[in-house]
Residue frames relative to the residue before (quaternion, step in Angstrom):
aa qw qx qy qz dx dy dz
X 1.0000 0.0000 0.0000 0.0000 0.00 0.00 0.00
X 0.3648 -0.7538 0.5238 0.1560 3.65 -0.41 1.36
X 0.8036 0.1854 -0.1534 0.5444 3.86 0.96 -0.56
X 0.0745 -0.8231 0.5461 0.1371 3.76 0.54 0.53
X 0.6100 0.5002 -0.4784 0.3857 3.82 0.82 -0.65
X 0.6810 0.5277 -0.3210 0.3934 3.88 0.94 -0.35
X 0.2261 0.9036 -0.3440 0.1190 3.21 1.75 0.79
X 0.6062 0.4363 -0.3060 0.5904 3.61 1.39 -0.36
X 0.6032 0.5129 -0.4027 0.4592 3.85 0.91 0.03
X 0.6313 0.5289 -0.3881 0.4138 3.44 1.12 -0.42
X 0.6723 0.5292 -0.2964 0.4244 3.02 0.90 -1.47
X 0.5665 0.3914 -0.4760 0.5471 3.96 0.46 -0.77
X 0.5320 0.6689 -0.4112 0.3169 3.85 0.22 -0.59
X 0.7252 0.3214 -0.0980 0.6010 3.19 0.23 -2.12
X 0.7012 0.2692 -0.5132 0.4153 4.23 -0.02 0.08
X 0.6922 0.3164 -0.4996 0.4137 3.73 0.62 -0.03
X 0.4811 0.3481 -0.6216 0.5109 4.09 0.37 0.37
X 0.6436 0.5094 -0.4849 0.3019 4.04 0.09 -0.58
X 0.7844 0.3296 -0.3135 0.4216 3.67 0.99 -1.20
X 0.6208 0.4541 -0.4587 0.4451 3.76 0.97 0.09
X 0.5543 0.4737 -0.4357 0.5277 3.78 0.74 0.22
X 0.7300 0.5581 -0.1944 0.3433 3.59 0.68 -0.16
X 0.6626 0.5532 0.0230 0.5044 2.69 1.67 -1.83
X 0.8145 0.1754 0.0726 0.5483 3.17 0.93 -1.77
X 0.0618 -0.8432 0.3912 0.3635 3.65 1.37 -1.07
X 0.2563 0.6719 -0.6764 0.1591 2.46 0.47 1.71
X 0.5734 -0.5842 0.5174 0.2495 3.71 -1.41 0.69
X 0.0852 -0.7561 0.6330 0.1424 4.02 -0.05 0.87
X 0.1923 -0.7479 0.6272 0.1009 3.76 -0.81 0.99
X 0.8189 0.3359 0.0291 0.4644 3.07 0.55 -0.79
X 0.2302 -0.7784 0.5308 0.2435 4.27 -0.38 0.83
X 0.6625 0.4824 -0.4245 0.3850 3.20 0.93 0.09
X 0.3824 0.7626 -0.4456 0.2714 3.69 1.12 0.26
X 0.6956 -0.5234 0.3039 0.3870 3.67 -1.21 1.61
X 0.6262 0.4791 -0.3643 0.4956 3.94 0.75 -1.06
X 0.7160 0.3664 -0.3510 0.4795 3.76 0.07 -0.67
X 0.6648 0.4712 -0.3481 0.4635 3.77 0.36 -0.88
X 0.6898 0.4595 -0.2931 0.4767 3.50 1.01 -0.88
X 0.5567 0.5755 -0.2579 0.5407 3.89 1.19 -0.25
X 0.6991 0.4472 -0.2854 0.4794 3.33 0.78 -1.09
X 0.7211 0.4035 -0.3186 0.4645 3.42 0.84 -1.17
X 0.5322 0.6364 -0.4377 0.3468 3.95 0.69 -0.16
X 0.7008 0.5216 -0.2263 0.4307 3.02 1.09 -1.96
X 0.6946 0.5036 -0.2546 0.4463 3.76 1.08 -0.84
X 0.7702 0.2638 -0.3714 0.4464 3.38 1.02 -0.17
X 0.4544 0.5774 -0.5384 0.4127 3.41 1.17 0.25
X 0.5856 0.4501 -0.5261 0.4216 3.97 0.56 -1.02
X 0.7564 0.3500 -0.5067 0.2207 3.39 -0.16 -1.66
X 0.4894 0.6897 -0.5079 0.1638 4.03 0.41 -0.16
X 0.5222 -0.5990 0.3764 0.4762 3.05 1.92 -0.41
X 0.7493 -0.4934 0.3091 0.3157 3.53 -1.36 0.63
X 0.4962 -0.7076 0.4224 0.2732 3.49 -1.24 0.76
X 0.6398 0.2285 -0.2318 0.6962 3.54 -0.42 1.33
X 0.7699 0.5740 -0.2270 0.1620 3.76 0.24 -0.53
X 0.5305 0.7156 -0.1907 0.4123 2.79 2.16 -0.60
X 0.4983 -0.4423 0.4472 0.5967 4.27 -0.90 -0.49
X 0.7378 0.4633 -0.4328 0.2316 3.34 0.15 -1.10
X 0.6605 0.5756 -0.3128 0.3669 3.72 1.42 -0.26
X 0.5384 0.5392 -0.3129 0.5670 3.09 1.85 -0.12
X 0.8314 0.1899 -0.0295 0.5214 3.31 0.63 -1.12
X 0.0472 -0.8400 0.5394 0.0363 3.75 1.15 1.37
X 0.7022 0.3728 -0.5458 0.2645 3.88 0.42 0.56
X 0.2319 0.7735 -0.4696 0.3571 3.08 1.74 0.83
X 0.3879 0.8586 -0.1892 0.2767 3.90 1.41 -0.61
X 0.8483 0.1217 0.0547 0.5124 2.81 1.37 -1.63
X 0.2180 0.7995 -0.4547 0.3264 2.80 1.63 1.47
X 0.1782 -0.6917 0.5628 0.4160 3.89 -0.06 0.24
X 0.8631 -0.3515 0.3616 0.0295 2.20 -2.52 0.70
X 0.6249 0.6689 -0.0692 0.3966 3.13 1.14 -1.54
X 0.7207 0.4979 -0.0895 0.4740 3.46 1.03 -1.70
X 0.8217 -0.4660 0.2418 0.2218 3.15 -1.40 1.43
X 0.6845 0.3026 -0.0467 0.6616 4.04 -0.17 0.09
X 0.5639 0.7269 -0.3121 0.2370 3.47 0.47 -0.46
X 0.4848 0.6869 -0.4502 0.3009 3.81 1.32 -0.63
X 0.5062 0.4771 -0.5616 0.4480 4.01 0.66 -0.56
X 0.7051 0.4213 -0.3977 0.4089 4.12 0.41 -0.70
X 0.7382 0.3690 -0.3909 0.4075 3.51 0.59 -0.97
X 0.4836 0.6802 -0.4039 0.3746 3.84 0.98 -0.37
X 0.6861 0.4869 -0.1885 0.5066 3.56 1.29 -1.24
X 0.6415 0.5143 -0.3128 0.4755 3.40 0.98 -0.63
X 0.6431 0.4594 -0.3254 0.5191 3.57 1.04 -0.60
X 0.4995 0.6111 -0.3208 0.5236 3.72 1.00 -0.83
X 0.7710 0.2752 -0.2088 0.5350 3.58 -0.02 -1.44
X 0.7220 0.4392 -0.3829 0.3731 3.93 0.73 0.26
X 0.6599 0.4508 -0.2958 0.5233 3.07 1.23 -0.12
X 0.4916 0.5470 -0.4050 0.5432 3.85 1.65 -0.11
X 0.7247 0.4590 -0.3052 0.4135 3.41 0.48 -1.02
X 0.5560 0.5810 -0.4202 0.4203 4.05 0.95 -0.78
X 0.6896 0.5926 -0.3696 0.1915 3.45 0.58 -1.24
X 0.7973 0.4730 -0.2054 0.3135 3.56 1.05 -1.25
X 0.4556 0.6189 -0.3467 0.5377 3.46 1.93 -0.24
X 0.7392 0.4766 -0.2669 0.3938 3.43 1.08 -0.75
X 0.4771 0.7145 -0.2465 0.4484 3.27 1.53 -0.99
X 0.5974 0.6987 -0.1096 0.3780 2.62 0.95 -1.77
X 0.7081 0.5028 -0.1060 0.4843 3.62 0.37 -2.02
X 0.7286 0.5614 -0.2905 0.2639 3.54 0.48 -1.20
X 0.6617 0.6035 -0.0993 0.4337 2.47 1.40 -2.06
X 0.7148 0.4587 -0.2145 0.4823 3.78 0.96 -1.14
X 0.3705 0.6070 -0.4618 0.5302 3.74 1.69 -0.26
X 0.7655 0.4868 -0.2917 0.3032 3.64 0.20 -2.04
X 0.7664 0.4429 -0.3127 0.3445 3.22 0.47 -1.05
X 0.5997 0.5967 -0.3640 0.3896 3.55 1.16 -0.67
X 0.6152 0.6746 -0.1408 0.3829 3.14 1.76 -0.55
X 0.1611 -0.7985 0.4381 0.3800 2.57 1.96 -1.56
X 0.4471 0.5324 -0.5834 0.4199 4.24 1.06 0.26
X 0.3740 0.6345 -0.5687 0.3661 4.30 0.66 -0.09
X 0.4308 -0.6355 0.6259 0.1372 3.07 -1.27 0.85
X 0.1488 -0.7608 0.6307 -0.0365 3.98 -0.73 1.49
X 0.0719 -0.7215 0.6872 0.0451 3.50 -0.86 1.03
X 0.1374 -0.7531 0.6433 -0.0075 3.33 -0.96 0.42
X 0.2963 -0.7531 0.5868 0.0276 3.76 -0.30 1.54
């Protein structure tokens, strides 16, 4: 490991090449690939939103249908970026994975 202080960056790393080789078979060569970068950056903006259950809006759930827009508001626009960058990943997953096989580089197990 050339950067050992980036030891929690690998590890989110090596489980998202593990669930797209599983999931999709696709074959991650490479930790710098768009799916993993695009995972990594979800998973980071989903923590900074703050802890599940832990937030106001989970205390106060009519906190929900506060817009975005309004003053104090960044815990909402933070989530909105979060829930946009969760939602990008599987369409993309998705795309690659149907690229490989048409290609035939997908990875075929046979039981």
């Amino acid at each position: 490991m050339e950067t050992p202080d980036d030891y929690t960056l690998h590890v989110n790393r090596l489980l998202a090449a593990l669930v797209l080789e599983s999931v999709y078979g696709h074959l991650t060569t490479s930790l710098g690939e768009q799916y993993v970068k695009l995972t990594d950056t979800a998973m980071e903006a989903t923590n900074a939103t703050g802890a599940l259950g832990g937030t106001l809006v989970d205390m106060i759930p009519f906190l929900k249908y506060v817009s975005a827009w309004m003053p104090g508001a960044s815990w909402k626009r933070a989530a909105l970026h979060a829930k946009q960058l969760v939602w990008e990943g599987p369409p993309y997953k998705y795309r690659t994975a149907w690229r490989e096989r048409r290609s035939r580089r997908a990875v075929h197990r046979h039981h």
